[in-house]
N, C-alpha and C positions, 0 to 999 in steps of 0.2 A: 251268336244270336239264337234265340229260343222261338220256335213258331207255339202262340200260346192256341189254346182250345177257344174254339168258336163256334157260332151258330147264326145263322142269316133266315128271318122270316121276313114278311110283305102284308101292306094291306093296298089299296088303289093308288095311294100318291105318294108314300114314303117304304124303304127299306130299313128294317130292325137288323140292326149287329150289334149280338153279343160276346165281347172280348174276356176271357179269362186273364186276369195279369194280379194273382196274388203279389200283394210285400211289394207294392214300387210307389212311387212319388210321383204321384198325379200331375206336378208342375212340372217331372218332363215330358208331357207328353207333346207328339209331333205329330200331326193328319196331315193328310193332302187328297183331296177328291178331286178328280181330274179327268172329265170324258166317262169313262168307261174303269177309269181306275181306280182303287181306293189303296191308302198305303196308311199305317197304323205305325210308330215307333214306340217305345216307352223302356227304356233302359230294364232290362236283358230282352223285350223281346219286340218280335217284327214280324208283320205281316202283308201280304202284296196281294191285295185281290184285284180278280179282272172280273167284270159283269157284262152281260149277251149286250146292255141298254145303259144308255146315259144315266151321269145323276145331276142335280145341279152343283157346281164348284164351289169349293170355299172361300174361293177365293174372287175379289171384281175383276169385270173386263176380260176375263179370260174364255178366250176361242174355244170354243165346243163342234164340234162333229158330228154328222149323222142327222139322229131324228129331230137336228131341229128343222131342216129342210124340210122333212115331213108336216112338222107341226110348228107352223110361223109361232101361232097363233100364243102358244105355251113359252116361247120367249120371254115374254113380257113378266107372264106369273112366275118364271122361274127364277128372274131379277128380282122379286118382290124378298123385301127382307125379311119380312114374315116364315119363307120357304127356304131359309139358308140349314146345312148341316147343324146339327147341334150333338153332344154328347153330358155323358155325367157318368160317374165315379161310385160305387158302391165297397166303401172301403171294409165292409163285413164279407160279403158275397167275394171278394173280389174281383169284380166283373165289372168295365166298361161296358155301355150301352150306347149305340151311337144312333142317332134319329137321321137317314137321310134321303132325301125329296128328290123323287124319280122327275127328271129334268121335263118327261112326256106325262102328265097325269095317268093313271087308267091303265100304261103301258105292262105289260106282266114278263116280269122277268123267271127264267126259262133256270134249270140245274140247282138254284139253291142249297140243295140237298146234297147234292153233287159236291163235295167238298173240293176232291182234288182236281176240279175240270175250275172250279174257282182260284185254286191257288197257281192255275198254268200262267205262263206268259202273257203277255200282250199278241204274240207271234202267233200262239196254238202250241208252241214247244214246248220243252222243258227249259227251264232256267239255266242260263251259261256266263259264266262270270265275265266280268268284262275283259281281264285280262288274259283268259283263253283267247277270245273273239280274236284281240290285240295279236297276241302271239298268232293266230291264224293269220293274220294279215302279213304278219312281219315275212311271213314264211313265202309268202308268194313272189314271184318273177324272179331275177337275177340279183344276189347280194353285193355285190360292186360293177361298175358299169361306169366306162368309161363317158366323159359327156365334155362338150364344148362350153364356153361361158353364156350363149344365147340358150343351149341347149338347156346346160343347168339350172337359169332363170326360168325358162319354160317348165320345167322337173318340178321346180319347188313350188311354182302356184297351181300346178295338178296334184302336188301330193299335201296343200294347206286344203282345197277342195273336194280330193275323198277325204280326207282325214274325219273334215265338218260334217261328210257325211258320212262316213262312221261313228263318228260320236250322235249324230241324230240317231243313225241305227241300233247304236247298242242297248243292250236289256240290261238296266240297274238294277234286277232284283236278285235280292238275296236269297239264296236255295232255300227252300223249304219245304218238310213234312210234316203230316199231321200226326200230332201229338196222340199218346194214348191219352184212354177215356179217364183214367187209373187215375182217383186226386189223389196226389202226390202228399199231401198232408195231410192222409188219413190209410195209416200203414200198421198193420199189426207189427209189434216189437219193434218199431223204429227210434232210433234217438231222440230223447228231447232235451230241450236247453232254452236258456231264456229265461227271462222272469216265470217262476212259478213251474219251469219247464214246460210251459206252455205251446213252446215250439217246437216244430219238428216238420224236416225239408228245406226251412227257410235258406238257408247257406248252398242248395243248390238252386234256387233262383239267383244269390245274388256271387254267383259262382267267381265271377270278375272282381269283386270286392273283397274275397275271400283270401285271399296270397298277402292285401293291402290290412286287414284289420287284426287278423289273427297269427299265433304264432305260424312258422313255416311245418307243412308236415301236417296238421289238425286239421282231420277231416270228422266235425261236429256231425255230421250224419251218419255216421257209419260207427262213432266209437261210444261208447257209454261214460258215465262220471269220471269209472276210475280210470279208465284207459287215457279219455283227456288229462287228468291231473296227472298222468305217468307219463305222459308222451309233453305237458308242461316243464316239468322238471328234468325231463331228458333236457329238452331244448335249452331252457334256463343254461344247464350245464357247459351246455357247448357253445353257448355265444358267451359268456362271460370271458373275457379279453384282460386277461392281467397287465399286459402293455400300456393299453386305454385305462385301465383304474390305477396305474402309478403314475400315469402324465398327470389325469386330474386329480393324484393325490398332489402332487408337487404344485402344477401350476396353477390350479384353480383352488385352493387351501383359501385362499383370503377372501374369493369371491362369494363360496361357500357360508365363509366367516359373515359375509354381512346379509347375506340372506338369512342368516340364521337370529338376527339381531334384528330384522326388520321386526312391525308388529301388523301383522294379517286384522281384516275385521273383527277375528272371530274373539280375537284376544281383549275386545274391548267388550264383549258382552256379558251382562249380568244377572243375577237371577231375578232380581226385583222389577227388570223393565222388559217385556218380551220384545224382540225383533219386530220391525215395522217393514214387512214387504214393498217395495218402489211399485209404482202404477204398470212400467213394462213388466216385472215379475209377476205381479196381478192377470194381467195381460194374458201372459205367456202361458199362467197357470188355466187362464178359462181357455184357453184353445187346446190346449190337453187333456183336460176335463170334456170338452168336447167330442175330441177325437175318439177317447176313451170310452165314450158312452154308446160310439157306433161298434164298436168290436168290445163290449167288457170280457174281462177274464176272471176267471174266478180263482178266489185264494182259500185257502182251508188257513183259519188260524192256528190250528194245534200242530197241522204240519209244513205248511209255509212261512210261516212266520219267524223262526227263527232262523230259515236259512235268506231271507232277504233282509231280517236284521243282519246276517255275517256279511251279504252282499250291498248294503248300504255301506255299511263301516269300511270295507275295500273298496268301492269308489270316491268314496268322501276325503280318504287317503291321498288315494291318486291327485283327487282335485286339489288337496291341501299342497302338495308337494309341484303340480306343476303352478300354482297359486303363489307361492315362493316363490319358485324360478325365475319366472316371467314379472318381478317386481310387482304384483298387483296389477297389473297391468296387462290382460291377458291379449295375447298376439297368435300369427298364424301358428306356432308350436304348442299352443296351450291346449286345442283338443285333441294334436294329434300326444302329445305324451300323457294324459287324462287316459286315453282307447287304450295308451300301450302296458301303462304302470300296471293298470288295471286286470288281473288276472280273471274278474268274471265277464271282463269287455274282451279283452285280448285272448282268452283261452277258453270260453264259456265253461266257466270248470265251477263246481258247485262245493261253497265252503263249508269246511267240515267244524269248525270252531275260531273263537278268536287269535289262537296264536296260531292259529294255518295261516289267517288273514297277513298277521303283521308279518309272519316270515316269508311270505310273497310278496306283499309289498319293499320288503326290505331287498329281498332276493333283483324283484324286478327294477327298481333302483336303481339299481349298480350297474344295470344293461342297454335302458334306453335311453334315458335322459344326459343330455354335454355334459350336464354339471352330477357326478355320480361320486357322490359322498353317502360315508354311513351316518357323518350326525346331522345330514338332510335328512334321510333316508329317516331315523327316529324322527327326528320333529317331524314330519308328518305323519307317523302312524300318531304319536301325542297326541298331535291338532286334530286328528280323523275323531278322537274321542271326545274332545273337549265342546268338537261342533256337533257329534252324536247326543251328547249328553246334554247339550243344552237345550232340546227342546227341537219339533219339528221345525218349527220356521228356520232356523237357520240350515237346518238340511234341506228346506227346501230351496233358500239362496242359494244353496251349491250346488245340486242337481238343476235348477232353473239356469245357472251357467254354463252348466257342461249342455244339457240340452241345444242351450242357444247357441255354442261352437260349434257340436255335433250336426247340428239344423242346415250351419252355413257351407256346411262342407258337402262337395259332390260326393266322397264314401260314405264316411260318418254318420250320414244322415239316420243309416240302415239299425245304427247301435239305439238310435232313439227309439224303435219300433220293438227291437227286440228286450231291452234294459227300460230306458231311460223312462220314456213316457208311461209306461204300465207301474214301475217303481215311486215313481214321484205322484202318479193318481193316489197310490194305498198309501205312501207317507200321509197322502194332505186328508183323506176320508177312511183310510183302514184301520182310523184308533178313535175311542170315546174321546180320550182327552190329553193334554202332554204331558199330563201326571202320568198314565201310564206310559207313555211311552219313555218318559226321561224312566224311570222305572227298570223297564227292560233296558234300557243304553246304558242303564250305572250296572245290570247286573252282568249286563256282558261284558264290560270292560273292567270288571271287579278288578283289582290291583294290576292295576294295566300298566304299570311303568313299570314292574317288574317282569309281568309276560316281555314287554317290549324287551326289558333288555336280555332275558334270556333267550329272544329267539337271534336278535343282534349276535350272540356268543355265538350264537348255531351256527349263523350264515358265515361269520366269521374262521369259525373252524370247518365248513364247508369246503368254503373256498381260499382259508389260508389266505385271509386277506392280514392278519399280522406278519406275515412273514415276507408279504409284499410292499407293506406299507414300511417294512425294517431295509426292505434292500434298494427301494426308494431315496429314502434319507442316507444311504451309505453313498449312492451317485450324488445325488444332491450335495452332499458336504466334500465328494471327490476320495471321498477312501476309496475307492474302488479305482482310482485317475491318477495314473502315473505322470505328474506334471512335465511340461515342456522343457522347463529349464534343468530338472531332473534327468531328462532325456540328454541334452549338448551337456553336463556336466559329465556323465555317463560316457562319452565318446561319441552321440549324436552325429548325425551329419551336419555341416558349418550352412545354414541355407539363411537369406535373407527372412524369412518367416518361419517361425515354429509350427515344427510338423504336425497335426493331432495326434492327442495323446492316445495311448494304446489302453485298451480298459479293460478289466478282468473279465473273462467268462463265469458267469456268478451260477452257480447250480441251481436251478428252478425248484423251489416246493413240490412234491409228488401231491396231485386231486387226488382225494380219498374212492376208494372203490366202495366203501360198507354200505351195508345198505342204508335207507332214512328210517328212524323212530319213528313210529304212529303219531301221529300229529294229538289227539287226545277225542273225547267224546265231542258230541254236538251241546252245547246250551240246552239248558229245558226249557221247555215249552213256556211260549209267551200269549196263549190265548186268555178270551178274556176269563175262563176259571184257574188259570195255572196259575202256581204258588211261586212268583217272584222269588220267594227269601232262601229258597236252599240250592239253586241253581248256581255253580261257580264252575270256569271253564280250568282242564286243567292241562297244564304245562307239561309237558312229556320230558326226560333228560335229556342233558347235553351228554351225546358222545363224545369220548376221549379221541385225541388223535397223535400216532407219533411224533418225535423231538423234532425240533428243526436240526437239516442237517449243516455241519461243521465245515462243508470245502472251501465254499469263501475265507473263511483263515488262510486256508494253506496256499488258496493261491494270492492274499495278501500278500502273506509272510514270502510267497515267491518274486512275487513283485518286490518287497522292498528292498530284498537280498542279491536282487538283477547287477548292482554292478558291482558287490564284491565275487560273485560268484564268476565276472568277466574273467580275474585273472585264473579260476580256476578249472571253469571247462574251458573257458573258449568262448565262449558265445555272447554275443553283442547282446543289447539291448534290443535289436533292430529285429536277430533272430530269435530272440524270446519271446518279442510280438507276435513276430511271425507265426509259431508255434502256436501260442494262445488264439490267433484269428482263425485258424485250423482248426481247431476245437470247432469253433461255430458252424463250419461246414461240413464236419462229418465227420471228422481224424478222430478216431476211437484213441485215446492216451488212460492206459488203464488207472494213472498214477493221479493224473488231473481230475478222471473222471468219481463224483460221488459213489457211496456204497450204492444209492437206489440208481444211479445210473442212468439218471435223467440230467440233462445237460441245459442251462441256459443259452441261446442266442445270444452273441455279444451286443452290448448296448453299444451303440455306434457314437453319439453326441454326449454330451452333458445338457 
């Protein structure tokens, strides 16, 4: 929890508190006024003040102390609903303002100033957690102790009766210091990211949400463009699960197949009818519009514009591909794999050109989503273009749904403030007209199903997904599966049930060490004097990568030789397993093992 910066004034009958809580969602907010106490929640932050003098409660019927003794008389007006707590929301300033009505009119409360005599206890102490208090108690008298049955019955309704009254005594409040004065989002040379890179700090208010939205490792505050995109493609590297992409090469192959065949909205639209927004998209768009107008941001067309075109086109992706998945029919996984595909939600990483775009989406693909195929993976960079190209409205259909995911989620929400809402304001008002904009979308996606497929080659040869998707199909068909009944003709043991089959240790594809090709230039400028017609993004080379290697043969070819070779070493079928399962664990066989001398895990099932 975050103690946020504060300030307390007074006039005759009401107390001013003003709360700092940049970047949070108003609707979680939690008060409680109570006697003498005020308590403030608002996810990341908390605050516990104690005051010399009453205030009125927010809540009815509830028991007050002290000065109403003094003053019957103010009772009355302090029940009046007219004199309840109120508060409001300054979502520019960041600052809560909360208006609350001293329960005694006239009364003049004493330290205001005095921050940290404000944030003490109820007690006068300092803050002590409840389970110290607890553990203090545990510690007292004798830790077993012999007792009679009357006795013990007696034990247990004096120790239910401190107990009540230890829990009356204890102090709930959450430790706290005062914050420096230092606004946090206003820092020489600090990180920015976000729409426009507009932001900067944000990720350490929302510090909690930070392990849940973005890759592991990225700490957006503290690294610059490149270093995120470096610290991306690290990560990329090392979650990608070759195990996990030959299950769902094998078993989800058909499921794949028919999302591929499905036909999305976007596949029905044409150029002669423009898109007709539904009344909640309408909706949806003036309360953005709204929100937007109490914090605007400002964009430079000559040099924002093209990097939030590359950053539309990578989420639009995203939405297309988990849009597919989830049948049309978007469910609780639709905004969490939209956050994850998404390299400028998931990584806040600032794209450098179109085919950066599609090899990250393509790359990101493969890693979060169940269903992780490469010809999903194309169709939706495809569709990412088909819905860019068609015109604003349909981009805005699809940022008005990810919005509406992102909205309904306790994390997610946080992506709408940093992306979403500031990107879908300048879709719907940051162009004359969809002529220019279809414009810029045709010039960036200029021969786009060729970028696509050359960066497909790329990821492909990356990650030596040919040579996984080859040894996939060798279990799959069972060449690699010394059948059962091959084993008891063999000399097998006689058992009521065949043994499983023993399966080759397959030599793993060696991941390339080289470094990556420059991904290529940025798009030229799409302000409204730049010259559309000579801007074309470019495709950087596929690097070459060594042969696949050749050991799987030879421990075919040993396999299929297992029982002519019984009469001539000696060795069962049983002990040849044996040998090969060894492999898996560690047994160095210089004969078995590949020249690069990377070893597969035996596959255990078919």
């Amino acid at each position: 929890m975050l103690t946020p910066q504060f300030e307390c004034t007074q006039d005759t009958d009401t107390l001013t508190l003003r709360i700092r809580a940049p970047h949070v969602r108003s609707s979680h907010l939690e008060t409680l006024v109570l006697g003498r106490d005020f308590r403030f929640h608002c996810k990341p932050y908390f605050l516990a003040l104690t005051f010399d003098h009453e205030l009125v409660p927010d809540v009815d019927d509830t028991p007050v102390e002290g000065d109403v003794a003094a003053a019957s008389t103010a009772t009355a007006t302090a029940t009046d609903a007219t004199r309840k707590p109120s508060a409001s929301y300054d979502i520019v300033s960041g600052y809560f303002t909360f208006t609350l009505p001293k329960l005694v009119p006239g009364t003049v409360f004493g330290n205001l100033d005095m921050l940290t005599a404000l944030l003490t206890g109820a007690n006068g102490s300092s803050v002590q957690s409840s389970s110290g208090q607890a553990a203090a108690k545990a510690t007292k008298g004798p830790l077993i102790e012999s007792l009679g049955m009357e006795d013990a019955a007696a034990a247990q309704n004096d120790h239910e009766e401190e107990y009540e009254d230890d829990v009356d005594a204890w102090d709930w409040t959450w430790e706290q210091q005062i914050p420096s004065s230092t606004d946090a989002t206003i820092r020489l040379g600090a990180a920015k990211y976000g729409f426009a890179d507009h932001f900067s700090g944000f990720w350490e208010t929302h510090a909690d949400e930070k392990s849940e939205l973005l890759d592991l490792g990225l700490e957006p505050d503290s690294m610059s463009a490149a270093q995120r995109d470096a610290a991306k493609r690290e990560y990329e590297d090392e979650e990608f699960d070759e195990d996990r992409y030959m299950e769902s090469f094998v078993f989800d192959a058909d499921t794949a197949k028919a999302h591929l065949k499905s036909r999305p909205w976007w596949t029905s639209l044409t150029a002669g009818t423009p898109l007709e927004l539904t009344t909640d998209e309408q909706s949806r768009l003036v309360r953005i519009a709204q929100t937007m107008a109490k914090a605007p941001i400002a964009v430079d067309a000559a040099t924002d514009s093209p990097v939030l075109l590359l950053a539309t086109l990578d989420i639009i992706a995203s939405y297309a591909l988990a849009w597919r998945c989830e049948d049309e029919d978007p469910g609780p996984e639709f905004g969490w794999a939209v956050a994850r595909v998404s390299a400028v939600l998931g990584a806040m990483t600032v794209p450098t050109s179109p085919a950066a775009v599609a090899e990250s989406i393509v790359r990101r693909s493969l890693l979060f989503p169940y269903l992780r195929s490469v010809p999903l993976a194309r169709a939706a960079v495809l569709d990412a273009a088909a819905i860019v190209t068609a015109g604003r409205r349909p981009v805005l259909r699809a940022l008005l749904a990810v919005h509406a995911a992102f909205a309904a989620d306790d994390v997610r929400w946080t992506l709408n403030r940093a992306w979403i809402e500031p990107l879908t304001q300048w879709v719907a008002t940051g162009w004359k007209s969809d002529d220019r904009w279809r414009r810029a979308a045709a010039k960036m996606t200029h021969e786009w199903p060729s970028v696509v497929k050359d960066q497909v080659t790329r990821v492909r040869e990356d990650w030596q997904l040919g040579e996984w998707e080859a040894l996939a199909r060798e279990v799959e068909t069972g060449e690699l599966v010394e059948s059962s009944e091959d084993e008891v003709e063999n000399g097998g043991a006689d058992v009521a049930s065949p043994a499983p089959p023993v399966v080759a240790a397959a030599v793993a594809p060696q991941k390339p060490s080289e470094t990556v090709a420059p991904r290529g230039p940025l798009i030229s400028v799409v302000g409204d004097d730049a010259d559309l017609s000579t801007a074309s993004p470019v495709v950087p080379a596929v690097a070459t990568r060594p042969g696949t290697d050749q050991s799987l043969l030879a421990l075919d070819a040993m396999l299929g030789q297992s029982g002519q070779d019984d009469d001539q070493d000696g060795q069962s079928d049983e002990e040849i397993g044996m040998k090969l399962a060894g492999l898996s664990l560690g047994d160095k066989d210089p004969e078995a093992a590949s020249s690069s001398g990377v070893r597969r895990v035996l596959i255990s099932e078919l």
